[in-house]
C-alpha beads as a LAMMPS data file, in Angstrom:
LAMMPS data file: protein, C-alpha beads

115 atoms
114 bonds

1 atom types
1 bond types

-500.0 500.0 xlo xhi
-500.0 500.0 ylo yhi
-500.0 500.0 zlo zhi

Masses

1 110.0

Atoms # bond

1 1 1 475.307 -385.493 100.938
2 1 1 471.479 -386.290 101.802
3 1 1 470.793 -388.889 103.586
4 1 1 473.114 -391.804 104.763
5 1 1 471.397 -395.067 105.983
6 1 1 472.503 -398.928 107.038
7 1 1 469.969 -400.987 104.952
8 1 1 467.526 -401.440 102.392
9 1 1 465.021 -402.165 105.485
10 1 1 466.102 -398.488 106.045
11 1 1 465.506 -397.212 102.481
12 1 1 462.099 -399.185 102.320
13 1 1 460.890 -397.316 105.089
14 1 1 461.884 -393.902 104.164
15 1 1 460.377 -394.773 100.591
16 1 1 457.232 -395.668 102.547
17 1 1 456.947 -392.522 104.720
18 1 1 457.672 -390.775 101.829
19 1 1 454.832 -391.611 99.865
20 1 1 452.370 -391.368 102.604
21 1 1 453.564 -387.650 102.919
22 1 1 453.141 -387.270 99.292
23 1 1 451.212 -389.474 97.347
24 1 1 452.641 -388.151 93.804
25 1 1 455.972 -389.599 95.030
26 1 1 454.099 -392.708 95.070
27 1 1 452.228 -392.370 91.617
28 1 1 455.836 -391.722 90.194
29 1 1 457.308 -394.661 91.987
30 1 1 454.451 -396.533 90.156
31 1 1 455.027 -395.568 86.795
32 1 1 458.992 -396.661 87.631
33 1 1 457.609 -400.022 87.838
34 1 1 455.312 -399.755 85.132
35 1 1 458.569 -399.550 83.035
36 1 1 459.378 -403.031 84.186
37 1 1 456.169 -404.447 83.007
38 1 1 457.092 -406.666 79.322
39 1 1 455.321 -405.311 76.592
40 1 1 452.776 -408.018 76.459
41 1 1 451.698 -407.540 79.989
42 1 1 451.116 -403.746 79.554
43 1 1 449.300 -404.902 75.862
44 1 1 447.636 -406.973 78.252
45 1 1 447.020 -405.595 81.380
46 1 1 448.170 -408.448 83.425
47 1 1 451.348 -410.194 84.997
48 1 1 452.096 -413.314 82.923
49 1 1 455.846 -413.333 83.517
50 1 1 457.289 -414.268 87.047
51 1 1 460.588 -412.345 86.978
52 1 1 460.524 -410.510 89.969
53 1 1 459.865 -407.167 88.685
54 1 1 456.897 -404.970 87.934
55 1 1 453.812 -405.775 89.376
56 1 1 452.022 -408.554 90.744
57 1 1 449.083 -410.633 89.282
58 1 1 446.698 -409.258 92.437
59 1 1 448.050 -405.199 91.186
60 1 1 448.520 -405.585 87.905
61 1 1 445.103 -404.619 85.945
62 1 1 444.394 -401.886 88.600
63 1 1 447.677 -400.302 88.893
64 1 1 448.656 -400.432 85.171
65 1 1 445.067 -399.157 84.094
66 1 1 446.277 -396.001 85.691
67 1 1 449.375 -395.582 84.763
68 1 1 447.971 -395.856 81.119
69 1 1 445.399 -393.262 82.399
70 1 1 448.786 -391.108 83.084
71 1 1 451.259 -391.472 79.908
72 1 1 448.367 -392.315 77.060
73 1 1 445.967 -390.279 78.133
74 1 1 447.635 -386.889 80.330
75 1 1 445.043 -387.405 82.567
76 1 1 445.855 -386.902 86.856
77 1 1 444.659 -389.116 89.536
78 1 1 442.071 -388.081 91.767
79 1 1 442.675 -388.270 95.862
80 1 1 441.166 -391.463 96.118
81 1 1 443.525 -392.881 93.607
82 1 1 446.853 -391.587 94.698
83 1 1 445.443 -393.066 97.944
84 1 1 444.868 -396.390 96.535
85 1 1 448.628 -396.219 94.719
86 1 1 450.342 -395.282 98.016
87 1 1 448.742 -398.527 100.071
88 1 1 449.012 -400.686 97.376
89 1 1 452.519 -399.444 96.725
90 1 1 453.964 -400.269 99.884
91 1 1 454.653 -403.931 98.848
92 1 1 456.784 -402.632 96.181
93 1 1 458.759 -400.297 98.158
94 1 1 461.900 -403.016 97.527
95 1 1 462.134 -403.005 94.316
96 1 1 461.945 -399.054 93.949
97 1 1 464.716 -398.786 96.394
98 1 1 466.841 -401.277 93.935
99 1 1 466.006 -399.584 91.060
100 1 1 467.463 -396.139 92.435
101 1 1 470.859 -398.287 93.795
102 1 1 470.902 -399.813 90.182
103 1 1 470.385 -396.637 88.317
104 1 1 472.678 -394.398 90.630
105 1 1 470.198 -392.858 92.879
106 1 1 471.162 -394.644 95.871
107 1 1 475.100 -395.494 96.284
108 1 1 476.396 -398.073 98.709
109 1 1 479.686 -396.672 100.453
110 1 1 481.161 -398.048 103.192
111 1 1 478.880 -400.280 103.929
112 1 1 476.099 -397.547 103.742
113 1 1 473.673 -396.336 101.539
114 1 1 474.011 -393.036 100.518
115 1 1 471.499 -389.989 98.598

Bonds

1 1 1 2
2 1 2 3
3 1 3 4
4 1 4 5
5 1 5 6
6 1 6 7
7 1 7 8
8 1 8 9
9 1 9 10
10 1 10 11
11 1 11 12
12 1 12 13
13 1 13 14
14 1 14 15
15 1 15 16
16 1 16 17
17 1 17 18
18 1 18 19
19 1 19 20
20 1 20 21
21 1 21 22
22 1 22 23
23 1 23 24
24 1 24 25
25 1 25 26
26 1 26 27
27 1 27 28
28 1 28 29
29 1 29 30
30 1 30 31
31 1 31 32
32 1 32 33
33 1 33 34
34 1 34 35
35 1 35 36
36 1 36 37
37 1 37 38
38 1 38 39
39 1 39 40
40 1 40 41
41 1 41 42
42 1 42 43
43 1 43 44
44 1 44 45
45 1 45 46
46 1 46 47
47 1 47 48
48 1 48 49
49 1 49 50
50 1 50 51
51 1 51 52
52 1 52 53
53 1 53 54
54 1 54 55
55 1 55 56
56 1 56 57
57 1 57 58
58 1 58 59
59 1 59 60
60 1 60 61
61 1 61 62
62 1 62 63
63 1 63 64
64 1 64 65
65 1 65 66
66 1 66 67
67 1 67 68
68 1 68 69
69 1 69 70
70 1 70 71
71 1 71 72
72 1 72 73
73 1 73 74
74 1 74 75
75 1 75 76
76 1 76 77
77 1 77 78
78 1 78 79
79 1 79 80
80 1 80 81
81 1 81 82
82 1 82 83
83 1 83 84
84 1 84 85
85 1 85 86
86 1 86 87
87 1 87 88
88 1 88 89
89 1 89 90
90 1 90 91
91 1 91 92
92 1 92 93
93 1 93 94
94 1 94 95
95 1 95 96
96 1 96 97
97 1 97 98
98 1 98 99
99 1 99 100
100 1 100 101
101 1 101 102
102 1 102 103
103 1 103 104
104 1 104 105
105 1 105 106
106 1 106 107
107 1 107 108
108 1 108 109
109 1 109 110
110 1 110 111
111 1 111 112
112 1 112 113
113 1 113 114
114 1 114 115
């Protein structure tokens, strides 16, 4: 077993440090949440759906500009962008640790949280 925790506050964290260690973690949490963007906001490039998932209307046209920069185009980010994606990721460290307890990545036993 990995690493055992008490709380998403603990997982958000981790996530967090994580990313400032290594900012690719960060780009791929990124593109996780890119997934959640409807197909009309990444058409779009911009939040028009308050559902609690993806990005927000602030992120949205910056952060989704590169991850289309990523999957359409095979291009990488430069230093100054993975830096940019790891601040501006923070505020979505949440909903990446929900998405790994919802896809299986994370388990909750006991009362803990488990990877």
């Amino acid at each position: 077993m990995g690493k055992v925790v008490n709380s998403k506050k603990e997982i958000v964290e981790i996530l967090r440090n994580q990313w400032e260690r290594n900012p690719d973690n960060a780009v791929k949490a990124m593109l996780v949440l890119y997934q959640y963007q409807t197909l009309d906001e990444k058409k779009d490039g911009r939040t028009s759906h308050n559902n609690g998932v993806g990005f927000n209307g602030c992120d949205d046209a910056f952060l989704s500009s590169l991850c289309r920069q990523i999957i359409n185009q095979g291009r990488s980010l430069s230093a100054k962008q993975k830096a940019c994606v790891v601040k501006m990721m923070h505020k979505y460290a949440l909903q990446i640790a929900n998405h790994a307890i919802n896809t299986g990545k994370i388990r909750k036993e006991n009362g803990k949280y488990c990877w």
